[in-house]
N, C-alpha and C positions, 0 to 999 in steps of 0.2 A: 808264655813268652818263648817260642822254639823260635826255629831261624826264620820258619814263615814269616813271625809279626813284623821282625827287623827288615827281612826283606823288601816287603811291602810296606813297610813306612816310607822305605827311600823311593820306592815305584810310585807311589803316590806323593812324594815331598812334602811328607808331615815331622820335618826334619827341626823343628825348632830347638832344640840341642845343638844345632848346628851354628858356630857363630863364624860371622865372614871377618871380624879382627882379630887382630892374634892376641891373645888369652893375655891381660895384663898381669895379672900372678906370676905367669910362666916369664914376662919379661923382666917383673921384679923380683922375683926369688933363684931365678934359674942360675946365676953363679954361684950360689949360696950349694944347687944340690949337684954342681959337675964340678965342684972344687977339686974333688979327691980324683977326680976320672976327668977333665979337663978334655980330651981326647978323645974318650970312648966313643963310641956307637949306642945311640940311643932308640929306646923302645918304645912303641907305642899301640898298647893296645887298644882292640877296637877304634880304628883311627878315624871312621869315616874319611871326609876328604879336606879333613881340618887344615887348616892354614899356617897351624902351628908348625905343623912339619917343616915348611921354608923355613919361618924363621930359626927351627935350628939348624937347619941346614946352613941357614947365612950366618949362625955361631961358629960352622967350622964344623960341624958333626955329621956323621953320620946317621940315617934314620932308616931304622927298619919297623914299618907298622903292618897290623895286621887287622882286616876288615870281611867282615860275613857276606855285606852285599856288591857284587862287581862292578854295579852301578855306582855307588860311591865313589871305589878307584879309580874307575875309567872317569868321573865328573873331574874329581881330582886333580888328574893329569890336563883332561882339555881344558877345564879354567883355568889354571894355573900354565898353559902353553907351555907343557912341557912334553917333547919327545919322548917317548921311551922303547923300554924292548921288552917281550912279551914271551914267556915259556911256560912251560906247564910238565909238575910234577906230582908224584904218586897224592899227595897231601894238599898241595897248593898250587896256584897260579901265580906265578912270578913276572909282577911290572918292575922293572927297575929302570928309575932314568939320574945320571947323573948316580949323586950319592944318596939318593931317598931309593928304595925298597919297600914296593908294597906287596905283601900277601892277599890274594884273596881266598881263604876259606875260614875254618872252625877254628877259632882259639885253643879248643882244647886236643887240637891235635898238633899244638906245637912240642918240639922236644926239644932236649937240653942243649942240643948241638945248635939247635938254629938260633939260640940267645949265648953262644959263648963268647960273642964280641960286646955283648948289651950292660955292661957295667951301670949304666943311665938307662931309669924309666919315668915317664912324664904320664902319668895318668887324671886327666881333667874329665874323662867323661864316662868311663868305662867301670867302676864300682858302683857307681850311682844310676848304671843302665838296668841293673841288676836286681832281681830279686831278691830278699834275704838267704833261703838255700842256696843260690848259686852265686850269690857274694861268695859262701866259706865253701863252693868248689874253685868256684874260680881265684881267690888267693892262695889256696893251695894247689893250684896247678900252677899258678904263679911263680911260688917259691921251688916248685920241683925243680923249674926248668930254668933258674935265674943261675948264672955264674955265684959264687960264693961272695964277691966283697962290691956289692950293688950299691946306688943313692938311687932312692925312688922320692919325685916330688908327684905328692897325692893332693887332689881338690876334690873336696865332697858337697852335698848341698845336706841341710840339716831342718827339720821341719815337723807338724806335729804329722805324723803319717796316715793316721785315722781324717784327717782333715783330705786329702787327695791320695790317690792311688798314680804310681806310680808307669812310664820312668818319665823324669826322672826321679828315684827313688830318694827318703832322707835316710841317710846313714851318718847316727852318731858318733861322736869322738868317743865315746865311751864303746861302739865296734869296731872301729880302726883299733885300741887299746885292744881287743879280744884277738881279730882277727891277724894280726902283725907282729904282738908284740914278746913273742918267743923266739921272733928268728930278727927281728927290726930293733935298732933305738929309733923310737918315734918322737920327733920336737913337733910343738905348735909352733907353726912361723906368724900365722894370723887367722883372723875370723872377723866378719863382716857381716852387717844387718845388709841387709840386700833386698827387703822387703818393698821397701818406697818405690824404688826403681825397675820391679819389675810387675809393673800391673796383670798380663798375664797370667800369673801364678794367683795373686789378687781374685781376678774374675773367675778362677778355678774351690774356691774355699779358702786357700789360707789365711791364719791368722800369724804368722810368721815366718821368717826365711832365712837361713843364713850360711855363707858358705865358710867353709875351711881350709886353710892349706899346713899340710905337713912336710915334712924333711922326712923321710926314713933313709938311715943306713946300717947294711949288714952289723949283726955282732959277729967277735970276730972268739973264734974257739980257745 
């Protein structure tokens, strides 16, 4: 899973991770994780050209996401008929239209400067993209680069793993607890059978499905 696969999933639109509504979790829980930061600038990693990002933008927020394929962003901007303006630096390429910001390159070449407004992160799709070894690179480049007093709301999918190969990948609560919970207070807010309703995953072998949603925020020293 290098950047080729990603790349070419979107070249080819084998994007079913892709949801064209905006993420009902995020509309239920998401006052609950910008309580403490109301205002912030929020984060989103690996964004593809998710839909979410309006709707926080129409919360009042700022959004800065960041995405591997430039087909994504650019799809992004033209369905969503948005303007924007287009630069390019050492690390990234910079769309920004309005108050959404999108990156396009490597996640892991972000650094701590370009998340010191990111107090909010909204991750629905971007742990569950992931392999197991590069889940616990990719939260600890995470935490490198987070401002100190963060709320992160996390949606994972959970599932027997030996049943399908992923992504999307199942990452248990019992790894969100491994991989978070020295620098995070982790709540469960919910979890849901989600089997019945998505036949897809069904015709792929499973024998179960279910998603999660967490609260994470900083501990504070």
């Amino acid at each position: 899973m290098d950047t080729e696969f990603w790349i070419e999933r979107w070249q080819k639109q084998e994007i079913g991770f892709h949801q064209s509504e905006i993420n009902g979790y995020l509309k239920k829980y998401w006052d609950q994780a910008r309580a403490l930061h109301p205002d912030s600038r929020v984060f989103v990693p690996l964004c593809g050209k998710s839909r979410d990002m309006i709707w926080l933008k129409e919360q009042g927020h700022e959004v800065l996401g960041i995405e591997l394929s430039e087909l994504a962003v650019q799809d992004f901007f033209a369905e969503n008929q948005l303007d924007f303006e287009h630069s390019e630096h050492p690390h990234f390429k910079h769309y920004i239209s309005e108050n959404i910001e999108l990156l396009h390159g490597d996640f892991f070449s972000l650094q701590k400067d370009d998340l010191s407004a990111s107090h909010l992160v909204y991750d629905r799709a971007s742990l569950v993209a992931l392999p197991p070894e590069t889940r616990k690179q990719y939260v600890a480049h995470l935490i490198s680069i987070l401002p100190e007093d963060v709320s992160l709301l996390l949606v994972i999918m959970e599932y027997p793993q030996d049943e399908m190969s992923g992504p999307p990948f199942s990452v248990s609560e019992s790894e969100v607890m491994q991989l978070f919970q020295n620098d995070f207070n982790i709540k469960t807010l919910a979890s849901f059978d989600i089997y019945a309703e998505n036949p897809r995953f069904r015709e792929r072998g499973l024998s179960s499905l279910q998603e999660k949603v967490f609260h994470l925020t900083s501990k504070k020293e």
